[in-house]
N, C-alpha and C positions, 0 to 999 in steps of 0.2 A: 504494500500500500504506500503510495507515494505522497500524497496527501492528507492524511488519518492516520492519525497516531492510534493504537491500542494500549493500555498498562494495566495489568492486573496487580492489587497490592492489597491486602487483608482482606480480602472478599469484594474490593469495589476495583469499579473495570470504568478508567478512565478512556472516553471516548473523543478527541480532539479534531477540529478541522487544523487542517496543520498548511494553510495556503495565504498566507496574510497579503503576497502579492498583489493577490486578488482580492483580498478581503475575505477570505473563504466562503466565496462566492459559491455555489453550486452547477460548478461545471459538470462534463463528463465526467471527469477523471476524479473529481471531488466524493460527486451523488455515487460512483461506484464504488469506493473505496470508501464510503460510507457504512455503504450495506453491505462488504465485504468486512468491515470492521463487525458491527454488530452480528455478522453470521459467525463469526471467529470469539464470540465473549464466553469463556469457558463458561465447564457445570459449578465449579467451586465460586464464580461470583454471585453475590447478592443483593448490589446495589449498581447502577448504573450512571455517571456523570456524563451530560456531553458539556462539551465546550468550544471555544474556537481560541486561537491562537495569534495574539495580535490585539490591536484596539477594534476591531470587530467582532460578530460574534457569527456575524454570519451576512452576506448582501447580498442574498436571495439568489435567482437566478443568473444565468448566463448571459449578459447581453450582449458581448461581443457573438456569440454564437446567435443570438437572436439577427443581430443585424448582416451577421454572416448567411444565415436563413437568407433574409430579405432581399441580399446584393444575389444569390446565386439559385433565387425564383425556386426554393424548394417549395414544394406544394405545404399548406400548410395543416394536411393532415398527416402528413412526415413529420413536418417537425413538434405537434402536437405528442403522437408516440412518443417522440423523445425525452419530452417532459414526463410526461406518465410512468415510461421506463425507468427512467434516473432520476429527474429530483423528485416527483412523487413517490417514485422509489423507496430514495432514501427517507423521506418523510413516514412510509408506511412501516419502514423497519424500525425505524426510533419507537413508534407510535404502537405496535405490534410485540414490543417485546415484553416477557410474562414478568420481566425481574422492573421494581421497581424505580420509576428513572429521574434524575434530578438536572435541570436544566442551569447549566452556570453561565450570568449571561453579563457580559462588559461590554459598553460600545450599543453599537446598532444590531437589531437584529431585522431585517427587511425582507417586507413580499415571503416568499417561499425561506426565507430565514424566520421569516416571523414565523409560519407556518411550522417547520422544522423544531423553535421553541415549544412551544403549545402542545407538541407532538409527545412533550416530556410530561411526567405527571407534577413535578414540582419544580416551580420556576424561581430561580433564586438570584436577587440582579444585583449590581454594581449602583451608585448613584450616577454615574454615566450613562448607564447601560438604557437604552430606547426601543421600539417595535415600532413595526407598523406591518401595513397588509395592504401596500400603497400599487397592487398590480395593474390598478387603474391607469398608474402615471406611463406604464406603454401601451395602453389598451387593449388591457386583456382582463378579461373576470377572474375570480376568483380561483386559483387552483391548489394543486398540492396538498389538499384536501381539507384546505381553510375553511370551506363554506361548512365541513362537518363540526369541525373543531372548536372553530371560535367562538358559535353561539352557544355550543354547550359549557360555556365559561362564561361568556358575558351577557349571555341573550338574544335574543334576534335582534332588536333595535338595536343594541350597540353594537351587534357583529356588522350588521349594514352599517350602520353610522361610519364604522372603521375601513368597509371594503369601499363605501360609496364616495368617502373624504381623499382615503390612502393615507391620512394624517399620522406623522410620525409623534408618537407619543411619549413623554420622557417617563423616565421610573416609576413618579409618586403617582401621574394617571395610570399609569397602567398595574401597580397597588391598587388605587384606588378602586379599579372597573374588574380588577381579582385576574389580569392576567398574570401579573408577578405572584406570589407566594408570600414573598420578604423583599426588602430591599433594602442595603446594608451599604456604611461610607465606602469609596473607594479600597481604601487602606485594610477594612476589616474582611472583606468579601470572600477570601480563601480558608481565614481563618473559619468562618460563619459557616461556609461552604462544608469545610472538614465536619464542623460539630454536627450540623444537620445529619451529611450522608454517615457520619460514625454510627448513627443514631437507627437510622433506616437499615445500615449494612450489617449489626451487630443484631438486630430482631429477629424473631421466628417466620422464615424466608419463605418456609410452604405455607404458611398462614396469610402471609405480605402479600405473596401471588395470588393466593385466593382470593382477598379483601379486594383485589386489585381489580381482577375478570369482574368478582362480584360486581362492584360501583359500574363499571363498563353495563352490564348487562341490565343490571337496574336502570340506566338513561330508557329504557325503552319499553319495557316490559312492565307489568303492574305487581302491586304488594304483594299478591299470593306468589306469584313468579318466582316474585325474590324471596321469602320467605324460603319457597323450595328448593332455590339454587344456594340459599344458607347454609340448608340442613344438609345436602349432598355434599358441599365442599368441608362442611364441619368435619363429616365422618374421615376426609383423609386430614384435616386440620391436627383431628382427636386424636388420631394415630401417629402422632410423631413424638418425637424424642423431644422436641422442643416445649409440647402441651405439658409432657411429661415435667419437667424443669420447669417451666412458668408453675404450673401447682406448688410445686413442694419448695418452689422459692417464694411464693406467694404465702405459703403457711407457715414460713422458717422466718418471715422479715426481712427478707435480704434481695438483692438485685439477681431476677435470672442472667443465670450465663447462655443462650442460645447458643447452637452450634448449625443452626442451618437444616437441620432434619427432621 
């Protein structure tokens, strides 16, 4: 991977756009080595960071390939596939994966980086750090599978508000309307970062994945639904080594040790 960094360290599998050239942009070579990254994050992780490398976090798509499109009359249901292939892609592999995932974001995160954000379950920012979902501004709608994502964090009105504006929004709005999670001084963000994912990464990991799908499938599905899909994923919750240890350090006063099983 020439662009994406992997590191596995205590159970969490740092995930990096490693292109600052670009801004880690989501080129070809990026969106593959993206999803080549997360298909390579071993069984022993438990928590997942992305991030990007540089004072961005991400500048959505490709526009030199867009305009490269344009000058060389490729039909634009070719170059449509290729968004869908690669950066939705890579947005679907962030977004898809069972272990839970933390978004570390400094700078801008734009268009189809926005999107790629979002894609995590917890967004955790810089006071730098900005989004938007401005695909407006080369005329094109919503993609990379924004129009799913967004409303289910902010709503439909402010999901349109944000596709129909493209407006780039800085930290404390995007706190404010619950796209960030947290938003932490510049200087402290790695530090905040560590404590959070310490936190997520050291928990009972088959329960983590569970709770996770669960929330997922409750967006759709009605009370009894989810009541049921509770009680099934309880039974393999119940049976780990980890229920086991939360009990009896629950009964002793003392902090469980999880081990992931």
């Amino acid at each position: 991977m020439d662009h994406v960094t992997l590191d596995v360290s205590d159970g969490v599998a740092t995930v990096t756009l490693d292109h600052p050239e670009m801004r880690n942009a989501l080129t070809s070579g990026v969106a593959t080595d993206l999803i080549d990254a997360m298909d390579a994050i071993p069984e022993e992780a438990r928590c997942v960071v992305l991030a990007g490398n540089g004072s961005t976090f991400c500048a959505g798509g490709d526009i030199d390939a867009m305009v490269d499109g344009l000058d060389s009359e490729v039909p634009a249901h070719e170059r449509v596939e290729r968004i869908v292939g690669e950066t939705a892609g890579a947005v679907r592999a962030v977004a898809t994966c069972d272990l839970p995932t933390v978004a570390k974001i400094h700078g801008p995160a734009y268009g189809a980086g926005g999107a790629l954000a979002i894609a995590c379950d917890v967004l955790l920012a810089s006071d730098s750090a900005s989004i938007s979902f401005g695909f407006r501004q080369v005329g094109l709608n919503a993609d990379s599978g924004a129009s799913h994502l967004l409303p289910r964090i902010v709503g439909e009105n402010v999901a349109k508000e944000l596709l129909f504006t493209g407006e780039l929004i800085d930290a404390d709005r995007a706190e404010e309307v619950g796209l960030f999670n947290h938003v932490y001084d510049d200087e402290e963000l790695d530090e905040r970062v560590a404590g959070m994912v310490e936190r997520i990464a050291s928990g009972p990991t088959v329960a983590l994945k569970q709770s996770k799908r669960l929330v997922e499938q409750g967006q759709t599905g009605s009370l009894d639904e989810a009541i049921e899909n509770e009680a099934a994923a309880q039974i393999v919750s119940a049976s780990t080594d980890d229920h086991e240890e939360g009990v009896r350090a629950f009964v002793a006063s003392r902090e469980p040790e999880f081990e992931g099983e």
